[in-house]
MIBAMI-917712 format. One line per field, with one value per residue (C-alpha): residue in three letters; x, y, z; residue number from 1. Coordinates in steps of 0.2 Angstrom, whole numbers, padded with zeros to 4 digits. Layout:
rest c(ALA, ...)
x c(X, ...)
y c(Y, ...)
z c(Z, ...)
nr c(NUM, ...)
end
This chain:
rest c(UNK, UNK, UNK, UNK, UNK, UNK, UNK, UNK, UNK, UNK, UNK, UNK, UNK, UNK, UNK, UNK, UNK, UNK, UNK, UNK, UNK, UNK, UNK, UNK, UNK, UNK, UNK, UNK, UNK, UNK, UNK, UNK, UNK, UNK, UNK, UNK, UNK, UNK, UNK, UNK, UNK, UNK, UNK, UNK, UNK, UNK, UNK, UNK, UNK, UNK, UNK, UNK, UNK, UNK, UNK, UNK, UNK, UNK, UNK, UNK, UNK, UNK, UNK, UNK, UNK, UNK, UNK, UNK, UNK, UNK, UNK, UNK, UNK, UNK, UNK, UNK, UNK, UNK, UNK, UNK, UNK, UNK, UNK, UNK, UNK, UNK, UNK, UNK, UNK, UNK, UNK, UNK, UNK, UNK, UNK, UNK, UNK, UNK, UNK, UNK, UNK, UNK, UNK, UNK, UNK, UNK, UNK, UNK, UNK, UNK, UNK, UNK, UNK, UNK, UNK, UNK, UNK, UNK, UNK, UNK, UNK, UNK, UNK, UNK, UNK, UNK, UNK, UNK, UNK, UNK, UNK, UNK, UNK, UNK, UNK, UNK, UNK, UNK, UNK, UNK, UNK, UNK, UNK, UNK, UNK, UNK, UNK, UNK, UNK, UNK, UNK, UNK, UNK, UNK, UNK, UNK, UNK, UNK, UNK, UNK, UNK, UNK, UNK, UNK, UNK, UNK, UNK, UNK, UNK, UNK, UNK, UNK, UNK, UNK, UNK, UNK, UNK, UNK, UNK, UNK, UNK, UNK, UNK, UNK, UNK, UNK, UNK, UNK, UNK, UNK, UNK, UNK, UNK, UNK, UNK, UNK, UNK, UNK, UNK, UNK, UNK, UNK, UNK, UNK, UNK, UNK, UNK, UNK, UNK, UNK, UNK, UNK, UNK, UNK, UNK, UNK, UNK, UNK, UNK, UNK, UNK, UNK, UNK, UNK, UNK, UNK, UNK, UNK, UNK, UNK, UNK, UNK, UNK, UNK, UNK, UNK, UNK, UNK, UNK, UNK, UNK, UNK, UNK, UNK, UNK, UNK, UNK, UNK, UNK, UNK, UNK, UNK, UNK, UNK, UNK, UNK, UNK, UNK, UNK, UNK, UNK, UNK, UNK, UNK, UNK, UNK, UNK, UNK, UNK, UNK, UNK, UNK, UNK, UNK, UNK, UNK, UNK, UNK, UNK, UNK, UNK, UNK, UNK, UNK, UNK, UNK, UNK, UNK, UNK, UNK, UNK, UNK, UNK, UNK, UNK, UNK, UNK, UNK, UNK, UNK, UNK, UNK, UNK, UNK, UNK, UNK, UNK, UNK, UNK, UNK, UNK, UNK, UNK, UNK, UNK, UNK, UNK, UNK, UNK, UNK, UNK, UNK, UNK, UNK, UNK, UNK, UNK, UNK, UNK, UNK, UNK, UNK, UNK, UNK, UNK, UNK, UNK, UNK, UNK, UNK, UNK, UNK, UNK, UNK, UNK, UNK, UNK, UNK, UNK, UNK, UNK, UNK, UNK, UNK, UNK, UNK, UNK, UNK, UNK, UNK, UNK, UNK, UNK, UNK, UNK, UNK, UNK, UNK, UNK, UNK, UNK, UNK, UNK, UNK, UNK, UNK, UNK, UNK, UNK, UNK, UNK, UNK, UNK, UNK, UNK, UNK, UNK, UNK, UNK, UNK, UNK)
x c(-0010, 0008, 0024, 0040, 0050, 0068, 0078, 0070, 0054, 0059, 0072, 0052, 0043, 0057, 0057, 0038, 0038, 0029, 0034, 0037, 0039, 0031, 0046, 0045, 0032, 0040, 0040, 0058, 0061, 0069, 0076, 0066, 0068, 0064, 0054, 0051, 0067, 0074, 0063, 0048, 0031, 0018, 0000, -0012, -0028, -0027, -0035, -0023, -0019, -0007, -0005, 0014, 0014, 0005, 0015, 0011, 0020, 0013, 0012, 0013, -0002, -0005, -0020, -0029, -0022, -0023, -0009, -0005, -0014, -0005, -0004, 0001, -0009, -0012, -0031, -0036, -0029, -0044, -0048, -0049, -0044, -0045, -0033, -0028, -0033, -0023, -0025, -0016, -0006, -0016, -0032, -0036, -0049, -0065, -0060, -0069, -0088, -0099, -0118, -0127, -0144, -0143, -0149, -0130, -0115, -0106, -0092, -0105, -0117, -0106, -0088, -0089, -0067, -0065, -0054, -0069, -0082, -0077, -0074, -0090, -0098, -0087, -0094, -0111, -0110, -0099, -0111, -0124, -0130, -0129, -0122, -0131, -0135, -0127, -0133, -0120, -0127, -0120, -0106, -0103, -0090, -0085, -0068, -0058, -0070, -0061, -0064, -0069, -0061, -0065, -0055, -0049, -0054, -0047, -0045, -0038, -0028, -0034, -0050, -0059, -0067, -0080, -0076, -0085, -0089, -0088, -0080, -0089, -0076, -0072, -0077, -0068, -0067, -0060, -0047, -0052, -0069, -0077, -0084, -0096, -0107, -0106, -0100, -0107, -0098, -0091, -0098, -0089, -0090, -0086, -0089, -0090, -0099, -0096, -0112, -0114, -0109, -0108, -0103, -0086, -0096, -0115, -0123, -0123, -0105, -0103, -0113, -0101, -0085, -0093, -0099, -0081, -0069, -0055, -0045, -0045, -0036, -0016, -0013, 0001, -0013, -0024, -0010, -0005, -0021, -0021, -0035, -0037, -0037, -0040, -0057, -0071, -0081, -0067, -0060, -0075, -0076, -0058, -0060, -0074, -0067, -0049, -0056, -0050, -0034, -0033, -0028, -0033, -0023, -0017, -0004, 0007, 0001, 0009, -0001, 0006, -0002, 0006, 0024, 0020, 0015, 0031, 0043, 0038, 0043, 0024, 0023, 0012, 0002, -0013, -0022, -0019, -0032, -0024, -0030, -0027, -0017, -0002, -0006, -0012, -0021, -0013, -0018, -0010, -0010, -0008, -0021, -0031, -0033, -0034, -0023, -0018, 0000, 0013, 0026, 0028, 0034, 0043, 0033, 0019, 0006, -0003, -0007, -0028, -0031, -0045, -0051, -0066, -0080, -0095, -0105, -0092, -0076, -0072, -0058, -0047, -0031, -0022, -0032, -0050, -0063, -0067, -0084, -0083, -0073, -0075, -0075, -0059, -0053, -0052, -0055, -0067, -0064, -0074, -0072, -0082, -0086, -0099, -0100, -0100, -0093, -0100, -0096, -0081, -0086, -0081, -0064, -0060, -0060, -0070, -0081, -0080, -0097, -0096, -0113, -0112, -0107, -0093, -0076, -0066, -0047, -0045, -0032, -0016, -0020, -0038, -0049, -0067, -0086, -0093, -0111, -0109, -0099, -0090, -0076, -0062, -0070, -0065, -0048, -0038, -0037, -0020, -0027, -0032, -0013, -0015, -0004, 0007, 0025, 0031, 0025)
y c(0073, 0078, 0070, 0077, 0075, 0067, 0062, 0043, 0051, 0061, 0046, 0037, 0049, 0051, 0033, 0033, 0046, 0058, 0076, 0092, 0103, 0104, 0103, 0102, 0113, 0120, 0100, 0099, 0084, 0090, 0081, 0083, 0095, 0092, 0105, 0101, 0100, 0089, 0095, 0103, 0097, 0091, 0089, 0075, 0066, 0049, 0043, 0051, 0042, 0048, 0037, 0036, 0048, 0065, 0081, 0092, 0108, 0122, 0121, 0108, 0097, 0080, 0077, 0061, 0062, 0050, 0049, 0061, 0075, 0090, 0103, 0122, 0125, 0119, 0112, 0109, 0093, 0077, 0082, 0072, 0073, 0061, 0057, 0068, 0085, 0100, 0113, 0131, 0143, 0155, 0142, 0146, 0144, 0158, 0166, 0171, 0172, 0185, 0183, 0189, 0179, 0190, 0209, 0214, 0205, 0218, 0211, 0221, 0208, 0192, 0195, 0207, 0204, 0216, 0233, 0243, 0235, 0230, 0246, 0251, 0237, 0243, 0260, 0255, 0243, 0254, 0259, 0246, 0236, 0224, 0221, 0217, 0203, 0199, 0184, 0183, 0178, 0162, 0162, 0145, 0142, 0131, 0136, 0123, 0109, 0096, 0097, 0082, 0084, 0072, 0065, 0074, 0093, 0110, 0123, 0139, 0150, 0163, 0152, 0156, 0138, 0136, 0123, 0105, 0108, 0094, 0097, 0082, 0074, 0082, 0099, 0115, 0130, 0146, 0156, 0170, 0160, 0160, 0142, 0142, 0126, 0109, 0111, 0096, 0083, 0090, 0108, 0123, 0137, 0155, 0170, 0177, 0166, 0153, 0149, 0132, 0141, 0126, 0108, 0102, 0088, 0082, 0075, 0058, 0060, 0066, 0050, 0036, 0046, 0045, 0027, 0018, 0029, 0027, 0035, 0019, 0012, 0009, 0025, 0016, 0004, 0019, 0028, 0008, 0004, 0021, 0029, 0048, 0059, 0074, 0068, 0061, 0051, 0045, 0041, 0032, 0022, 0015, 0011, 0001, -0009, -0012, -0014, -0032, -0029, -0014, -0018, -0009, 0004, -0001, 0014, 0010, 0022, 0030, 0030, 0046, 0038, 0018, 0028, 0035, 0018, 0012, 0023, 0024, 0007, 0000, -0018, -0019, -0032, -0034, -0044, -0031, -0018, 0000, 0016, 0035, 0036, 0023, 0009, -0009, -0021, -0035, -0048, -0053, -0072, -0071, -0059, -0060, -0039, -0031, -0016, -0005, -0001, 0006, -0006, -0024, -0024, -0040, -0051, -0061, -0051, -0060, -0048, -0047, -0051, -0045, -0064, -0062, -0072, -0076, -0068, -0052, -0048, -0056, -0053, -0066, -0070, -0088, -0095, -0091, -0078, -0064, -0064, -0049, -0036, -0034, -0016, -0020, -0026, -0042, -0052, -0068, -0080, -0094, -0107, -0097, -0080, -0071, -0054, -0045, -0030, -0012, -0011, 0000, 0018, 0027, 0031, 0013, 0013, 0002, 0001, -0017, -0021, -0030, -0036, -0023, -0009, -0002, -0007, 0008, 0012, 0023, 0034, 0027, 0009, 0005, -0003, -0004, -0006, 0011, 0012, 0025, 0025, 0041, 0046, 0038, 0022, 0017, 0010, 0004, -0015, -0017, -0022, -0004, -0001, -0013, -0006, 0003, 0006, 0002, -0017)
z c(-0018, -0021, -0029, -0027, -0043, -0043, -0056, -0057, -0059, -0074, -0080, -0079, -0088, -0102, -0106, -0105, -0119, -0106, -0112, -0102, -0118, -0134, -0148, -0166, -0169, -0185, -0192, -0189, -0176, -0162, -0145, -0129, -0115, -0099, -0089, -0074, -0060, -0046, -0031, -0040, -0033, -0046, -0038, -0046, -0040, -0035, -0049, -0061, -0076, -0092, -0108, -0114, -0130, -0121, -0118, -0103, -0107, -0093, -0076, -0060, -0062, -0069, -0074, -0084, -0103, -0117, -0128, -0143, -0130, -0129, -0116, -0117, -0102, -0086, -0080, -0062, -0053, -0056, -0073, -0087, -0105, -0122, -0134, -0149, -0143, -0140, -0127, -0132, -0123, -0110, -0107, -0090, -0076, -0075, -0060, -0044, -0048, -0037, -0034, -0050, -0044, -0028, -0029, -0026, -0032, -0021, -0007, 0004, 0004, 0006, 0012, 0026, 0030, 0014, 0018, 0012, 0021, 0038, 0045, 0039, 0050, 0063, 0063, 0060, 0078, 0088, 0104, 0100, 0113, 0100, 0083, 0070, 0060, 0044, 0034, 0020, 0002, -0004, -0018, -0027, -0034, -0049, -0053, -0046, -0051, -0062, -0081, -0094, -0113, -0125, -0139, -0153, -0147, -0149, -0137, -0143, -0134, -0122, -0118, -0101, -0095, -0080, -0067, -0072, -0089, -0100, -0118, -0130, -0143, -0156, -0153, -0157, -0146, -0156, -0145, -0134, -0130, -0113, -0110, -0097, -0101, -0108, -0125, -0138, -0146, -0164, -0162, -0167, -0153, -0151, -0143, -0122, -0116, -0131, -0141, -0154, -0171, -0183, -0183, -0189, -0201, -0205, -0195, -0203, -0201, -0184, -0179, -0189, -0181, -0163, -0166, -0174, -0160, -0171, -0158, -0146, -0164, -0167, -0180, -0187, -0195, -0198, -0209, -0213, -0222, -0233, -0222, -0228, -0212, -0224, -0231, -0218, -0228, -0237, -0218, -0214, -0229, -0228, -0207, -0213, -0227, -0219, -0199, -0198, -0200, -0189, -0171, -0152, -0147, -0130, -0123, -0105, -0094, -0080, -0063, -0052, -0036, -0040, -0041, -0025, -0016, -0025, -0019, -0001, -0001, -0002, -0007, -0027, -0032, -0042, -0028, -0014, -0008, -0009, 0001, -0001, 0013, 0004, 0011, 0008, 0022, 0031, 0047, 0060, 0062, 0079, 0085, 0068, 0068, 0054, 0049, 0036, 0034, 0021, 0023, 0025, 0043, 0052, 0058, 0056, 0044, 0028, 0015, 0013, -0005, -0015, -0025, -0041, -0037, -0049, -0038, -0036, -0026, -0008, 0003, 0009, 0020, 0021, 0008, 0019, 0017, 0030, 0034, 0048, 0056, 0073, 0083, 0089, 0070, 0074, 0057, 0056, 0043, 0034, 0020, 0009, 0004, 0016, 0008, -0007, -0014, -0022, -0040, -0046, -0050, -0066, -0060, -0054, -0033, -0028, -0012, -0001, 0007, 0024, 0036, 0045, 0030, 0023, 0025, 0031, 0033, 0049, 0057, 0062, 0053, 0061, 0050, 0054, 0046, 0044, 0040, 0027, 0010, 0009, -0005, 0011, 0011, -0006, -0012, -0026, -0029, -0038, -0054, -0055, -0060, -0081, -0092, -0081, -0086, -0069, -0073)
nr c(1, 2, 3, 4, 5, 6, 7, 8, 9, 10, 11, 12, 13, 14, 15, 16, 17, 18, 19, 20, 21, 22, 23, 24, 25, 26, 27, 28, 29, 30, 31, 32, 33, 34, 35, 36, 37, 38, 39, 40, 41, 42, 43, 44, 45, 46, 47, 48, 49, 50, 51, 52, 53, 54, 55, 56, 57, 58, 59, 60, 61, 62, 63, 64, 65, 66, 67, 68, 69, 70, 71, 72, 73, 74, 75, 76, 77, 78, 79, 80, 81, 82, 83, 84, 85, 86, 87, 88, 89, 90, 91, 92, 93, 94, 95, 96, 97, 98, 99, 100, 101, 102, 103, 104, 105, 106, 107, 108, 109, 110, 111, 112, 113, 114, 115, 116, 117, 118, 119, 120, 121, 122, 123, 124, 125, 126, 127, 128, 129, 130, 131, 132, 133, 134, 135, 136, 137, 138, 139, 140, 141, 142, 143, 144, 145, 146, 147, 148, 149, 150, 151, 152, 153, 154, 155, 156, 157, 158, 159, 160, 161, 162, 163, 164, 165, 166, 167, 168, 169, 170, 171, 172, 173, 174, 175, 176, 177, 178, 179, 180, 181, 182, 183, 184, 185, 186, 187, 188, 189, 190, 191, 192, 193, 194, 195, 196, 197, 198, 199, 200, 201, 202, 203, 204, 205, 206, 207, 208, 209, 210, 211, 212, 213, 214, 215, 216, 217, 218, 219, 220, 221, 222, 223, 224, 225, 226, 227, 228, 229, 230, 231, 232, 233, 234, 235, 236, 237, 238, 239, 240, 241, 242, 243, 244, 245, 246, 247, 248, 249, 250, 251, 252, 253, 254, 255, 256, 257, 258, 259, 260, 261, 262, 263, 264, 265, 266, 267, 268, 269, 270, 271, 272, 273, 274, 275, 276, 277, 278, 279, 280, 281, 282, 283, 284, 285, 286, 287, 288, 289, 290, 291, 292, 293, 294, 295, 296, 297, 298, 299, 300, 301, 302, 303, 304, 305, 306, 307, 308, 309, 310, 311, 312, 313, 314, 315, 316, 317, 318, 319, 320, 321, 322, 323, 324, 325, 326, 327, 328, 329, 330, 331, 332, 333, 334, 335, 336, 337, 338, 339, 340, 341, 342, 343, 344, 345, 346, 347, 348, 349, 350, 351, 352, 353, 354, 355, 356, 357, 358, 359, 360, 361, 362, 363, 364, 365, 366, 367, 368, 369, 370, 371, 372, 373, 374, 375, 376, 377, 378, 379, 380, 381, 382, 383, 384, 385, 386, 387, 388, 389, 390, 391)
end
């Protein structure tokens, strides 16, 4: 998805202590600068969320980042990244990667549009009856698959990452690295292509860090309560002693696609069901249709409101359940709840079960039951959006 920025999005992000560039690097405070301009266009995944407190400092792309994160490079658009970590200058994605389980990785064997080979097919099949066959050799790629940092890690400059790799909290990757599998939680590594070298602490250590998470904890208290960032143990100890009277670390966060609904004029509330395509659902009274649309139109429409149950999520409209959504979209309501509901997944959508299958949201506001759950048939309730500085 794209924003296009304007100066109530920046004005947004400035009071959101969401930073575009990183500044006092020298420990002298300086003011903020913005970065981005009026008119630039950011892309983002709809799942996108930033904590208040987290600098992006390179490139176009949001991406999930928890607060005191900073960001001297850019990382593809869906991936996700903790608190505390810092990403140098000159990270960047592994480029194009050819066949090397085939017996070429030449262009010959896979991309026959290149300058140097399609004439030579050319030449080859002029006065055949019939060309000839060419089976190309499949090139997967993974370098525009999103990317998952934990907390606390440091990437050094001039690291090379492979598409989905997962970076475990803690870890350090030394610059100039090439990073082309998972990398473990609190390990140190180096090298083309990086390799485990050390870990940061013991492992008895390593364990108590990854078990109390002391970055989901207020760091004024940490600092409050005299914790020792410089010794481990010492850390560890003092968490332990003083945890009473340390309290949760709960950041506002900005949600790039709830700005979006907001300013194309789409109504929020925590009851509503949201789709990809901005818009929320709604029934017409008269007709008793269902619809998905991105404003609140005149006329007779009742919102569809997502209600907990003990027994999961149900939809309803004017205080009754739907129990079924004809092909035509016409609802069917009841006193009580008829259907359930498919858990949220790890990024928050969730999928709404019906009798007949999925709930879908289809082209120019149709909704329907589809049979099978695909990524389109998931939405946004509006409690998806806690926290957020718009609130």
């Amino acid at each position: 998805m794209k924003i296009v920025v304007d100066e109530e999005l920046l004005n947004i992000l400035d009071r959101s202590n969401i930073f575009q560039k990183r500044k006092g690097m020298g420990r002298i405070p300086e003011s903020p600068e913005r970065r981005w301009k009026v008119g630039d266009v950011l892309s983002f995944h709809e799942t996108t969320v930033i904590e208040e407190f987290t600098t992006f400092a390179s490139g176009y792309t949001l991406f999930t980042a928890g607060s005191f994160t900073g960001m001297a490079s850019t990382l593809p658009v869906g991936s996700q990244v903790g608190r505390y970590t810092e990403v140098a200058a000159g990270v960047k994605l592994i480029g194009f990667r050819h066949p090397i389980e085939s017996v070429s990785i030449n262009s010959a064997v896979f991309n026959f549009a290149r300058e140097n080979v399609r004439p030579y097919f050319e030449r080859y099949d002029s006065g055949r009856a019939e060309k000839v066959k060419r089976i190309s050799v499949p090139t997967p790629q993974t370098n525009n698959l999103p990317i998952v940092v934990g907390h606390d890690v440091w990437i050094g400059s001039d690291v090379t990452i492979s598409g989905g790799v997962n970076i475990g909290n803690g870890a350090i990757i030394a610059a100039g690295s090439l990073v082309t599998k998972d990398v473990e939680p609190y390990s140190v590594a180096m090298g083309i292509p990086a390799q485990h070298k050390k870990w940061r602490f013991n492992e008895e250590v390593v364990n108590e860090l990854m078990n109390l998470q002391w970055w989901n904890w207020e760091l004024g208290d940490l600092f409050h309560q005299g914790l020792d960032f410089s010794n481990p143990r010492k850390f560890i100890d003092g968490f332990y002693k003083n945890q009473s009277k340390l309290n949760r670390f709960i950041p506002k966060k900005f949600y790039p696609f709830e700005y979006l609904l907001v300013s194309s004029g789409v109504q929020i509330s925590k009851n509503f069901l949201y789709t990809a395509h901005l818009t929320y659902f709604v029934v017409d009274i008269n007709s008793m249709r269902i619809s998905h649309i991105s404003k609140n139109r005149n006329g007779p429409l009742d919102p569809v409101c997502l209600v907990e149950m003990s027994e999961g999520l149900s939809l309803s409209v004017g205080g009754k359940f739907i129990s079924s959504i004809s092909n035509n979209g016409t609802v069917s309501i009841s006193d009580s709840p008829s259907f359930g509901f498919v858990d949220k997944d790890a990024e928050g959508m969730i999928a709404i079960k019906m009798p007949k299958g999925f709930l879908s949201a289809r082209k120019e506001g149709h909704v329907a039951e589809v049979s099978a759950l695909r990524e389109w048939e998931k939405f946004f309730p509006g409690s998806y959006f806690k926290d957020s500085i718009l609130i």
